[in-house]
KEFI-486284 format. One record per residue (C-alpha): residue in three letters; x negated, y, z negated. Coordinates in pm, whole numbers, padded with zeros to 5 digits, always signed. Layout:
<sites>
alaXYZ...
</sites>
This chain:
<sites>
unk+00452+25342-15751unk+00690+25508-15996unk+00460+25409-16292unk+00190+25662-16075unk+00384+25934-16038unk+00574+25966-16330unk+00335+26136-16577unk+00295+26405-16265unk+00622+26463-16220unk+00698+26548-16574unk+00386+26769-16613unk+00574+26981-16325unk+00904+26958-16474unk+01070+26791-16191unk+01389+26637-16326unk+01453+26498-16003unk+01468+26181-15769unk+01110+26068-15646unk+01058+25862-15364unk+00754+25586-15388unk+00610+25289-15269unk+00678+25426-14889unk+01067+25461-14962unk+01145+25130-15114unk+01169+25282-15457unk+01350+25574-15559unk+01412+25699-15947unk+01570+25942-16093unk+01230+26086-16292unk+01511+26286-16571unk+01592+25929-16696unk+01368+25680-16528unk+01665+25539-16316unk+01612+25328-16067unk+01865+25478-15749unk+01736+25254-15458unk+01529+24967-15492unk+01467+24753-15158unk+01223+24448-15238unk+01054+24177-15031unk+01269+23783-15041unk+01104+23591-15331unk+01046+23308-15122unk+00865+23483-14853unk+00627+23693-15103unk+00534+23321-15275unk+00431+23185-14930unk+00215+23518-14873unk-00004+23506-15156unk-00048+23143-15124unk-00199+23242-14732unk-00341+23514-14942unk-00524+23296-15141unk-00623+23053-14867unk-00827+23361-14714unk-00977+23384-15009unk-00857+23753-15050unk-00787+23951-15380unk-00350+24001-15434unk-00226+24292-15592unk+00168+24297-15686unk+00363+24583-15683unk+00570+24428-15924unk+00903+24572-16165unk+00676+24915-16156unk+00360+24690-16239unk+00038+24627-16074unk-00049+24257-16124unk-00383+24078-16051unk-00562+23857-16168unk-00952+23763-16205unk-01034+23780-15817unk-00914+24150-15810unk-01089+24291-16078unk-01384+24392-15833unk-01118+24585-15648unk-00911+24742-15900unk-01082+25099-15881unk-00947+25140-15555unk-00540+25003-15578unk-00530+25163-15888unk-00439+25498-15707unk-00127+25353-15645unk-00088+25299-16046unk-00269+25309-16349unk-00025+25017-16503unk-00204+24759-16438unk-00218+24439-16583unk-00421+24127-16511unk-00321+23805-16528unk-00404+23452-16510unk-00261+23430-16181unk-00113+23584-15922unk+00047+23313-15776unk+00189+23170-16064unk+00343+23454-16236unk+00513+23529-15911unk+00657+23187-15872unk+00745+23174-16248unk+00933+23532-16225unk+01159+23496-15956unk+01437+23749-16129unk+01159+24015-16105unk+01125+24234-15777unk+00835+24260-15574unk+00864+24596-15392unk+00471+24555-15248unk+00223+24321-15183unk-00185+24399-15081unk-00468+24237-15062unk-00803+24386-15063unk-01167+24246-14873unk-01341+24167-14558unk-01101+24284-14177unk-01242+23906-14066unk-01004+23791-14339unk-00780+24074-14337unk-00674+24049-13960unk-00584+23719-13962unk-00383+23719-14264unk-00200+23973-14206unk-00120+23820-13864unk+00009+23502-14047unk+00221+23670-14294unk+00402+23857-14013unk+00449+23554-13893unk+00595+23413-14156unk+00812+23700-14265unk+00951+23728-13973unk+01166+24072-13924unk+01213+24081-14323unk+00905+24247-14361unk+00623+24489-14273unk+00283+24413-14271unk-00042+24682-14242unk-00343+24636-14215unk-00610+24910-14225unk-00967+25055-14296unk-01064+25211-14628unk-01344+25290-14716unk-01666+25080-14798unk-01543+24886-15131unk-01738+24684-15338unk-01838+24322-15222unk-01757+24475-14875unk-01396+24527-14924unk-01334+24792-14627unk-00998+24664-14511unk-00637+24645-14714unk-00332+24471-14617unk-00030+24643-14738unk+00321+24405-14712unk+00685+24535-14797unk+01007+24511-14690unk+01150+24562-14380unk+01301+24867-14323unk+01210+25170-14554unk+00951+25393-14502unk+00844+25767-14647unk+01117+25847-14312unk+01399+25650-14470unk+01284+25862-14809unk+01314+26189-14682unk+01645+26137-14521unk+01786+25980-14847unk+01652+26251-15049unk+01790+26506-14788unk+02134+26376-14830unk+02096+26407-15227unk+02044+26765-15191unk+02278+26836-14897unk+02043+26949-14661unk+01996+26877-14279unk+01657+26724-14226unk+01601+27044-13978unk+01537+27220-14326unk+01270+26975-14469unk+00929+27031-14476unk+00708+26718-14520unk+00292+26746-14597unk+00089+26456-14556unk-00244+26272-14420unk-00181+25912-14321unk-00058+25698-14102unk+00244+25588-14384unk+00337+25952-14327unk+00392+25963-13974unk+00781+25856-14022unk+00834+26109-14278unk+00651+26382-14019unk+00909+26277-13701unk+01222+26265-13962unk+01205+26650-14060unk+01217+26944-13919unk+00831+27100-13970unk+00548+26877-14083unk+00201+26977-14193unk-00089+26720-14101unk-00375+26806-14378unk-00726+26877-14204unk-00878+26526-14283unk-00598+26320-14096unk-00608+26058-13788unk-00579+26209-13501unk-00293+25998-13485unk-00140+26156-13819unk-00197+26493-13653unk-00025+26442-13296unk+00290+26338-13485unk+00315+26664-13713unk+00440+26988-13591unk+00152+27186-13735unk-00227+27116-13834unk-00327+27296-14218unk-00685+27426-14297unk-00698+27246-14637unk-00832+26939-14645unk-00791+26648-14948unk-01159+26754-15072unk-01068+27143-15183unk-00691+27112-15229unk-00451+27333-15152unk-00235+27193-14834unk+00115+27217-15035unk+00025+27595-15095unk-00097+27657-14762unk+00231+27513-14612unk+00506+27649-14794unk+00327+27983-14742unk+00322+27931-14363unk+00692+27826-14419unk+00760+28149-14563unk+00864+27956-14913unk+00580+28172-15096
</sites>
């Protein structure tokens, strides 16, 4: 989310637009302006955190550059905060959704067990039809046994659609874009540009759709270094 990036972004002086929430949000970080915002239909995020809360599963909103939750995500919140430190619990999840429908939901996940995870996210595809995108994934052991997150947003953007926006800000062919990453959200962004960097740790998955494999790895740093000098940028 913008709201996790932002303090980053002005530590490095970037005065610049950043791409977040896998392309669906894009701001100008000089002014905090939104340029592209591309969020899931009201209706269809109501019905998926009422399946949501069927499967007894934690929501988390990614919600006008807020992360909204209520009581049953507090157990999780350690681990979606890394998309934001905004956060901001409330009575319910459900509710304030239905009550704001002039706000924009750009994301929707739910945290827990895959035996609820699965099936949920199987309904909600259902349900959204070819409006959205639906995820679901291992993380790593949670508490209460949360070890799977489903991840729901709108239908066509991804960190791909991103790069190729941002490459037609600066006027450059995507041949001339470098992209670094580790996860299988990357993997658009890695076929879109010209070289791509797969950090140590990735899916083998991740690492059959970059161009090259780094040394660096997420636990000692250093994979945007390593890449731009093997790009000759350094």
């Amino acid at each position: 989310m913008y709201s996790g990036v932002r303090d980053v972004a002005r530590s490095l002086g970037l005065r610049a637009p950043v791409a977040c929430v896998d392309g669906s949000y894009i701001v100008d970080c000089s002014r905090d302006e939104p340029l592209l915002r591309v969020s899931i239909d009201h209706e269809i995020a109501v019905k998926a955190v009422a399946l949501l809360a069927r499967f007894e599963l934690a929501a988390f909103l990614f919600f006008d550059d807020w992360l909204l939750h209520d009581h049953a995500g507090a157990a999780f919140l350690s681990y979606v905060a890394g998309w934001s430190p905004r956060a901001r619990l409330v009575q319910s999840v459900s509710r304030t959704l239905s009550d704001e429908a002039d706000t924009e939901t750009m994301g929707l996940v739910a945290v827990g067990d895959p035996r609820a995870i699965v099936p949920a996210a199987q309904q909600i595809r259902s349900l959204g039809g070819d409006a959205i995108q639906v995820d679901a994934f291992a993380v790593s052991t949670r508490p209460s046994g949360a070890s799977w997150a489903l991840l729901v947003r709108a239908a066509g953007v991804s960190k791909g659609t991103a790069v190729k926006w941002l490459a037609r800000h600066y006027g450059l062919s995507l041949a001339e874009v470098v992209a670094v990453g580790d996860w299988v959200n990357d993997i658009p962004m890695m076929r879109a540009v010209g070289r791509s960097f797969a950090m140590a740790q990735s899916p083998t998955l991740v690492k059959a759709a970059a161009t090259d494999e780094l040394e660096a790895d997420c636990y000692q740093g250093g994979g945007l270094a390593e890449a731009a000098a093997r790009c000759g940028l350094l």
